[in-house]
C-alpha positions as a printed Julia matrix, in Angstrom:
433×3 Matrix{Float64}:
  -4.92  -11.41   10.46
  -8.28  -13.03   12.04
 -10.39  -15.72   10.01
 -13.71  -14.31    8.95
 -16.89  -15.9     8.67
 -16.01  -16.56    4.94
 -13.11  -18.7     5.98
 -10.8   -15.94    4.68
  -7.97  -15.04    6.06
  -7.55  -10.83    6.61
  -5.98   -9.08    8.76
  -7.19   -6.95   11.66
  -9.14   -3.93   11.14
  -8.12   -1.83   13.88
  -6.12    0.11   11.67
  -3.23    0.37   13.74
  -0.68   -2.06   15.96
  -1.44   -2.65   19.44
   0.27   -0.32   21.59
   1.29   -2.46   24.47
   1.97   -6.18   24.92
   2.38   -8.85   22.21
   1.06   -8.23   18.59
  -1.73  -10.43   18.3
  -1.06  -10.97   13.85
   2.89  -11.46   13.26
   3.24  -12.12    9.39
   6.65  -13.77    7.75
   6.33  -12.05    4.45
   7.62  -13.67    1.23
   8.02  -13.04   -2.66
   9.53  -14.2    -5.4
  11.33  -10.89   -7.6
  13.68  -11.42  -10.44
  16.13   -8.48   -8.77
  16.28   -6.97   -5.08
  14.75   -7.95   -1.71
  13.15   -4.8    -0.7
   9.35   -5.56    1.21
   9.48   -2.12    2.38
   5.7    -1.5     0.82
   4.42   -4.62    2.16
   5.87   -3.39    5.67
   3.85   -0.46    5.11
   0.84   -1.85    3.99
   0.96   -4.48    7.17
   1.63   -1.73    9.63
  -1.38    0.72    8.56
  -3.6    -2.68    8.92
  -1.9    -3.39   12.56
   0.16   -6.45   11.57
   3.13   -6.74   12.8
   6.09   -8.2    10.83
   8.03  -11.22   12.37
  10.9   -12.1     9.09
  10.8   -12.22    5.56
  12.27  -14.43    2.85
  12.82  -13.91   -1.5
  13.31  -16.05   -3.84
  15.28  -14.75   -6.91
  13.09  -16.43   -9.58
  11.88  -15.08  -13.17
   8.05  -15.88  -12.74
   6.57  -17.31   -9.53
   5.96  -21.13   -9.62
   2.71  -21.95  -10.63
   1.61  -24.18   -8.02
   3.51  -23.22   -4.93
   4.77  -19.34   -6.1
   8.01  -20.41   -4.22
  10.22  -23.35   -5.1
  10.15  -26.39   -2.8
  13.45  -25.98   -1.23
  12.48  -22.25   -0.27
   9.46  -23.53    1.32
  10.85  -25.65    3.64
  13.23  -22.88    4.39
  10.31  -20.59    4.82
   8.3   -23.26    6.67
  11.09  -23.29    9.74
  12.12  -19.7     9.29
   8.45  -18.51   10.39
   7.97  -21.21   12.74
  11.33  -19.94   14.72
  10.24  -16.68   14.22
   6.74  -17.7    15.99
   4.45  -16.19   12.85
   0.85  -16.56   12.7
   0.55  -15.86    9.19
   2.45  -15.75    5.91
   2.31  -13.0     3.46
   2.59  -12.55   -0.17
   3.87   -9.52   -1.71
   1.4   -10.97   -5.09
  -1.54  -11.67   -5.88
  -2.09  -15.72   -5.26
  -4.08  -17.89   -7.31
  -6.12  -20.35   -5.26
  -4.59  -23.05   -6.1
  -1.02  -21.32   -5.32
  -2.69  -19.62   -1.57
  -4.31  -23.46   -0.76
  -0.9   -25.3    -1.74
   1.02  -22.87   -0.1
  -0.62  -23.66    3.58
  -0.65  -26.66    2.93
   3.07  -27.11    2.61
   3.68  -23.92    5.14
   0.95  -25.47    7.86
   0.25  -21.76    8.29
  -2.43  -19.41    6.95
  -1.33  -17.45    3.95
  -2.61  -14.2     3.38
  -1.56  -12.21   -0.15
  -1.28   -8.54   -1.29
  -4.82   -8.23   -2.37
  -6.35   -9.39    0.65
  -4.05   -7.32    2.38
  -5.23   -3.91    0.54
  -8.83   -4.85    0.73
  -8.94   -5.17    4.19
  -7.32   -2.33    4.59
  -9.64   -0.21    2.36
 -12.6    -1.9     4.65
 -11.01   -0.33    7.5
 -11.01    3.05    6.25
 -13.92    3.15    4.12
 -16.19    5.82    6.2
 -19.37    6.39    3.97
 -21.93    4.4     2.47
 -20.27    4.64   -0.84
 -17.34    3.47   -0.22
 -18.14    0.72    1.67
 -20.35   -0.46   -1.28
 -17.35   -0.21   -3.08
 -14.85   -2.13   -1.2
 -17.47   -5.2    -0.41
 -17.97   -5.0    -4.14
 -14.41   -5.74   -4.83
 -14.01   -8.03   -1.69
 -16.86  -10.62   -2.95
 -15.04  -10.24   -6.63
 -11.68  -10.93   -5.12
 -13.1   -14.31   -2.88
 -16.0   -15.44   -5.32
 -13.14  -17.97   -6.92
 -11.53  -19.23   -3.87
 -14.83  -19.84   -2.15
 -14.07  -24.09   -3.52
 -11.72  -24.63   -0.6
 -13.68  -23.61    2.16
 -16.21  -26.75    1.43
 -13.55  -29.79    0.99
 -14.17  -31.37    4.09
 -17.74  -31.96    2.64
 -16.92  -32.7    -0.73
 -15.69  -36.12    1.19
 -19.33  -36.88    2.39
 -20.95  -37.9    -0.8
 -21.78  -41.29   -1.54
 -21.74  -43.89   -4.55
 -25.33  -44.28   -6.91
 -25.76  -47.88   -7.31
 -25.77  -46.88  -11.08
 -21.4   -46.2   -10.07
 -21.62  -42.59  -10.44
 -20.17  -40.58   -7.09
 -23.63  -38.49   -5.94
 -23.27  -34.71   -5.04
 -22.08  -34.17   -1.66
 -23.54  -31.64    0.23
 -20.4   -29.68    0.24
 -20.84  -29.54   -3.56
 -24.11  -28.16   -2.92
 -23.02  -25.46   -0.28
 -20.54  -24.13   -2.46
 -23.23  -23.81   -5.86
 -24.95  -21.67   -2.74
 -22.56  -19.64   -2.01
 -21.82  -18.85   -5.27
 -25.14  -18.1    -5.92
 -25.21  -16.03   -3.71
 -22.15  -14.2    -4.2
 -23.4   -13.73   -7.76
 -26.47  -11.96   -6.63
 -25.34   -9.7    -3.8
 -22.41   -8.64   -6.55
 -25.52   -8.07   -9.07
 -27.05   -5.77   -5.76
 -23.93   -4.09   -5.42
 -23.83   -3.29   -8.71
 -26.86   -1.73   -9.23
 -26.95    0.34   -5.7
 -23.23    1.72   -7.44
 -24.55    2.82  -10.81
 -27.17    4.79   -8.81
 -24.48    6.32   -6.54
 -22.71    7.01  -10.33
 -25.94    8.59  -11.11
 -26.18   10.63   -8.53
 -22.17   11.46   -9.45
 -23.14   12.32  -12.59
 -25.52   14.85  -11.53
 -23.55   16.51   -9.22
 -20.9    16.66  -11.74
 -23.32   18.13  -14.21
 -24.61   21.11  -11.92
 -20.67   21.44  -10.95
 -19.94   21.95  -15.51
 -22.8    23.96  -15.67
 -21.35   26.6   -13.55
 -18.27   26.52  -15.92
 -15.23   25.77  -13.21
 -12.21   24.4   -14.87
 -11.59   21.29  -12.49
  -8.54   20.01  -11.05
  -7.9    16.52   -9.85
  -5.27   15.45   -7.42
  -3.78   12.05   -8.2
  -0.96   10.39   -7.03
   0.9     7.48   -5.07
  -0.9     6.77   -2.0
   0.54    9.09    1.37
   2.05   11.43   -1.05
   0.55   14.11    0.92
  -2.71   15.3    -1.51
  -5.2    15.61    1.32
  -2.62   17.8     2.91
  -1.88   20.05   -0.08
  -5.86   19.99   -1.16
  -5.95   21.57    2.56
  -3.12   23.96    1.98
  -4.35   25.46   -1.27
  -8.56   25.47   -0.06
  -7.89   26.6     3.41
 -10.51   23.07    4.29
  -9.62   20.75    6.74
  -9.81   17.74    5.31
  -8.73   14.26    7.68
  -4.71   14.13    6.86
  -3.03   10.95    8.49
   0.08    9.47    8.15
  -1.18    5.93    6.65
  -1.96    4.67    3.5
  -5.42    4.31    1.6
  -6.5     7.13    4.37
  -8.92    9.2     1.54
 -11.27    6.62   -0.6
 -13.56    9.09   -1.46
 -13.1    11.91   -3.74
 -13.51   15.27   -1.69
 -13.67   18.54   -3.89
 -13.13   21.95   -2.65
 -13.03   25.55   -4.45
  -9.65   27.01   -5.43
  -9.21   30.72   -5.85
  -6.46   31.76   -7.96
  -6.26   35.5    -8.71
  -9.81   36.29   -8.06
 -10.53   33.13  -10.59
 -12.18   30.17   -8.95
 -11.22   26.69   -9.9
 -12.95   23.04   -8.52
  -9.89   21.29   -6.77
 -11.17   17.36   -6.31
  -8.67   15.11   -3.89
  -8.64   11.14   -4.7
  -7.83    7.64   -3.79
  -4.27    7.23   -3.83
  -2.34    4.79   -6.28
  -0.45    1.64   -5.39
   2.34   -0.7    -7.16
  -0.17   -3.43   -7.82
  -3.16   -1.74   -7.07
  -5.65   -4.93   -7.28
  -7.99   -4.9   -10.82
 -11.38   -5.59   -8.31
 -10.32   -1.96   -7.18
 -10.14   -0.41   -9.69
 -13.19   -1.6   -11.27
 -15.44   -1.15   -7.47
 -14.4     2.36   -7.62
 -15.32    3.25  -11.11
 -17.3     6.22  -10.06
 -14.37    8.01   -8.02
 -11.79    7.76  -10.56
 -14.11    9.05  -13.08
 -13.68   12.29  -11.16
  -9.81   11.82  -12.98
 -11.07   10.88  -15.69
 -13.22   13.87  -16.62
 -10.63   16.37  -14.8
  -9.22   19.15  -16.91
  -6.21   19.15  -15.42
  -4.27   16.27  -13.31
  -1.86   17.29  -10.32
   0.59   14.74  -10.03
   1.43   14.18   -6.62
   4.84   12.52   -5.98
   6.77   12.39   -2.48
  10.04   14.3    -3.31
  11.83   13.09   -0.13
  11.25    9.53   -1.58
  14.47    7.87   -2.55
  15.05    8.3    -6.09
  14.66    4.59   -7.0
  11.53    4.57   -5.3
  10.33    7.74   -6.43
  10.29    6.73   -9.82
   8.56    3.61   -9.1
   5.85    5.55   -7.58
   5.99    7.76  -10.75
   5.22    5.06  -13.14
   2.76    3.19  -11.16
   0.27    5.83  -11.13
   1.25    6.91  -14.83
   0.41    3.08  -15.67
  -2.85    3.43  -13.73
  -3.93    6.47  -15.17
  -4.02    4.89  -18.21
  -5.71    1.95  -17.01
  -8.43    3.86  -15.78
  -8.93    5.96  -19.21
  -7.17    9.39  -17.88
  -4.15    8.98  -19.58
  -4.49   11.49  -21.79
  -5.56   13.97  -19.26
  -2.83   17.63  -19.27
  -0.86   16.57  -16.06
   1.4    18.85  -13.76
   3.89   17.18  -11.94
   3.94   18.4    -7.99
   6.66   17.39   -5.77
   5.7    17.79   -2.35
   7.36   17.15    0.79
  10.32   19.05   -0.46
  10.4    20.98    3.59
  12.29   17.48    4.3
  15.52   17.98    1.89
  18.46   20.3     2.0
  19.48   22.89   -1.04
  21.5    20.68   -2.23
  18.71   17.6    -2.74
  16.05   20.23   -3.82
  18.6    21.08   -6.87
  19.31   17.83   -7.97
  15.14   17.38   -8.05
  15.02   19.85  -10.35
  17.64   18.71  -13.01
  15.47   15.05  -12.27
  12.06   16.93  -12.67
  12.53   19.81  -14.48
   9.06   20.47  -15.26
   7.84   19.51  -12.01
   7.0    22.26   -9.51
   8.79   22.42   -5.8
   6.11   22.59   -2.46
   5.84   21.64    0.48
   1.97   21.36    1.95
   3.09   21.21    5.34
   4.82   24.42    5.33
   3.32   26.06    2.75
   6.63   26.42    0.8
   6.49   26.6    -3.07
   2.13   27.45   -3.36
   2.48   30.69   -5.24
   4.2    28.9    -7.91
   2.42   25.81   -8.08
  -0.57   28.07   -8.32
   1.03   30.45  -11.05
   1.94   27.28  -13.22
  -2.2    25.97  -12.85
  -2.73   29.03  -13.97
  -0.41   28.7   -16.86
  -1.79   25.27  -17.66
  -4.87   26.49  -18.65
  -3.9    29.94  -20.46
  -2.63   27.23  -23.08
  -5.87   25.6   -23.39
  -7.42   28.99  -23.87
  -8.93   30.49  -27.31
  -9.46   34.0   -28.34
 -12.76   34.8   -29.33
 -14.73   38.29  -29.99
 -18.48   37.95  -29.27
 -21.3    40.42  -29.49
 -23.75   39.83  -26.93
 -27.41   41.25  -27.41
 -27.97   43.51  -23.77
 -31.1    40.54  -22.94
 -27.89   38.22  -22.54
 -27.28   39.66  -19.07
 -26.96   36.08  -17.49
 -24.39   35.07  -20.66
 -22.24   38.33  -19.78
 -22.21   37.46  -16.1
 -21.01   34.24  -16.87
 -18.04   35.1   -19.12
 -16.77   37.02  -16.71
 -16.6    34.25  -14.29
 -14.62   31.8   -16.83
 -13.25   34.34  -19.37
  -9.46   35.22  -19.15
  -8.18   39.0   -20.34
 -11.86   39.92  -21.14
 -12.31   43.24  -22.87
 -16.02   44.89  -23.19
 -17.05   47.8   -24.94
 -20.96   48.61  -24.75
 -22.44   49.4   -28.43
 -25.59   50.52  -30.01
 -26.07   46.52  -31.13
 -24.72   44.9   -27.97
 -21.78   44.47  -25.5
 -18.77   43.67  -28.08
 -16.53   41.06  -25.86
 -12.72   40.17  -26.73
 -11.67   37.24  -24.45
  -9.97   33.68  -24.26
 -12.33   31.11  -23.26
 -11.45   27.6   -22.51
 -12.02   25.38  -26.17
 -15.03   23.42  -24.63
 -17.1    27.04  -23.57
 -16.06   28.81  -25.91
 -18.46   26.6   -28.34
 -21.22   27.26  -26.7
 -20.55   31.03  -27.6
 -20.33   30.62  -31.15
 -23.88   31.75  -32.23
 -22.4    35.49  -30.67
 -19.09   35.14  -32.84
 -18.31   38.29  -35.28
């Protein structure tokens, strides 16, 4: 994890570990839990930014101390445990306050690096357009604007006495009210380049509900293979990768389903954790949940169970968060190709309304596409319309959303019997009988 020019410690944004020789980053990871010892996610999140993992030590603890996170006999058995294990850098499976990430390499004589600066970076790495990359800086400067104080210390020292007794303002004093400043307004630029980006969202999302699609949104724990089934069900071929964080933006594609065609929208994946500067930089995207008629939850079925239902209520928990909580959700267990009979029956009596697939083999579609299907015959309405004949572009359209539409032509118009999603069939209801 290299120093930037902010004084921040990140790690490496090759995205992936060297592939001969020594790794250059070698982290000692550390947390304090109440129950267990399992860093496997921080393993993971280290190894998609290239960082390779040297120990690790917990502390069984009911909060983390507030100066140090870990007590001070831990530390000193972290301090030697990394230095035999010839780390480079210390991470946190938590967020750290400043005070806790400039006492803790202090005492450690190591850089300390936490779970937030971890995931950042790693969204940096993978963020591809202009977008995203607005995004992640956003939530980069929002994550560093309060630990910026540290980086000017060695200044602070430099200022002098008035001959009236009161210390003067150093000049480190004065860089950081600059660099704040600074932050402030580039945060402020940010901010305003991202609401136009929203705009232009918005638009796109307006000319998408004008042509009456029911839309689908793919949400789920990050690497639980939605890019691969949003390929598998749109015949696209969108990037699939075997990392986390790999999609940041939303990608939508159009889903056929007897004939009826549905807007199928892929998005960033959830995390235990996922940092609030996130979730706040990427606003627009998640509004694509947000506004989503129905949510496919997308949960890694070869997952061990404990695990799995982790995953499950972080990204319950987050769609709430992010306002999509009350969004109708079908629960898709993927990855299923990877477990015998016996595994894929004991998912069922653990998911029962969850449906079986597998994107990578295909195994399971036609029912996960039967029970969309399904999902929005509930939300359907019956309504019987008659449509004056100069309503030619009205007609067209119903056929396109309407389910079980029934026309007879009359002497005062086409007479339609159909069931019409709640929210179109309103705009019908001058041509009710």
């Amino acid at each position: 994890m290299d120093r930037g020019r902010n004084g921040r410690n990140t790690p490496t944004r090759n995205g992936a570990a060297p592939t001969q020789g020594r790794a250059k980053q070698r982290a000692y990871l550390i947390a304090a839990l109440e129950t267990g010892d399992d860093l496997g996610e921080l393993r993971e999140l280290l190894r998609t930014a290239g960082v390779a993992v040297v120990g690790q030590a917990v502390q069984h603890r009911d909060r983390p101390h507030p100066n140090t996170y870990l007590g001070p006999g831990k530390l000193l058995e972290v301090k030697d445990a990394a230095k035999a294990a010839d780390a480079n850098v210390v991470v946190c499976d938590d967020e750290l306050s400043p005070r806790q990430e400039r006492n803790l390499e202090k005492e450690l004589g190591i850089s300390v690096v936490d779970r937030t600066a971890t995931i950042l970076d790693i969204f940096a790495s993978h963020a591809n357009t202009a977008e995203g990359k607005l995004q992640v800086e956003l939530a980069q400067l929002e994550y560093n604007l309060a630990r910026m104080r540290g980086l000017w210390t060695h200044l602070e020292r430099l200022g002098g006495v008035s001959s009236g007794g009161f210390a003067t303002r150093g000049p480190g004093e004065s860089q950081i009210e600059t660099d704040r400043r600074l932050a402030r307004d580039r945060i402020a630029a940010l901010r305003r380049r991202l609401d136009q980006v929203k705009a232009t969202r918005e638009t796109q999302r307006a000319e998408r509900e004008r042509a009456h699609l029911p839309q689908i949104a793919l949400a789920g724990y990050t690497n639980a293979g939605k890019s691969t089934l949003l390929n598998a069900l749109t015949g696209s071929e969108v990037g699939v990768r075997n990392r986390l964080f790999h999609t940041l933006d939303p990608t939508t594609r159009q889903l056929a389903i007897d004939g009826r065609p549905y807007l199928l929208t892929d998005t960033v994946g959830f995390i235990r954790k996922l940092p609030h500067q996130l979730v706040d930089a990427f606003e627009s995207t998640l509004e694509e949940t947000r506004r989503a008629d129905l949510v496919l939850h997308v949960v890694d079925g070869s997952a061990e169970e404990d695990d799995r239902m982790e995953m499950l209520r972080s990204v319950e928990d987050t769609l709430e968060e992010i306002g999509a909580g009350d969004r109708p959700r079908l629960l898709v267990v993927n990855k299923v190709d990877q477990l015998d009979a016996e595994q894929r029956t004991e998912l069922r009596h653990r998911h029962p309304d969850g449906v079986q697939v597998s994107a990578l083999t295909g195994d399971g579609l036609e029912d996960l596409m039967e029970a969309i299907e399904a999902a929005f015959a509930r939300t359907l309405q019956s309504v019987e319309l008659l449509l004056p004949y100069s309503e030619g572009g009205r007609l067209a359209e119903l056929h396109d959303v309407a389910g079980d539409l029934h026309r007879d032509d009359t002497p005062e118009g086409v007479h339609v019997v159909a069931r019409l999603p709640a929210a179109i069939a309103e705009r019908y209801q001058r041509f009710a009988v």
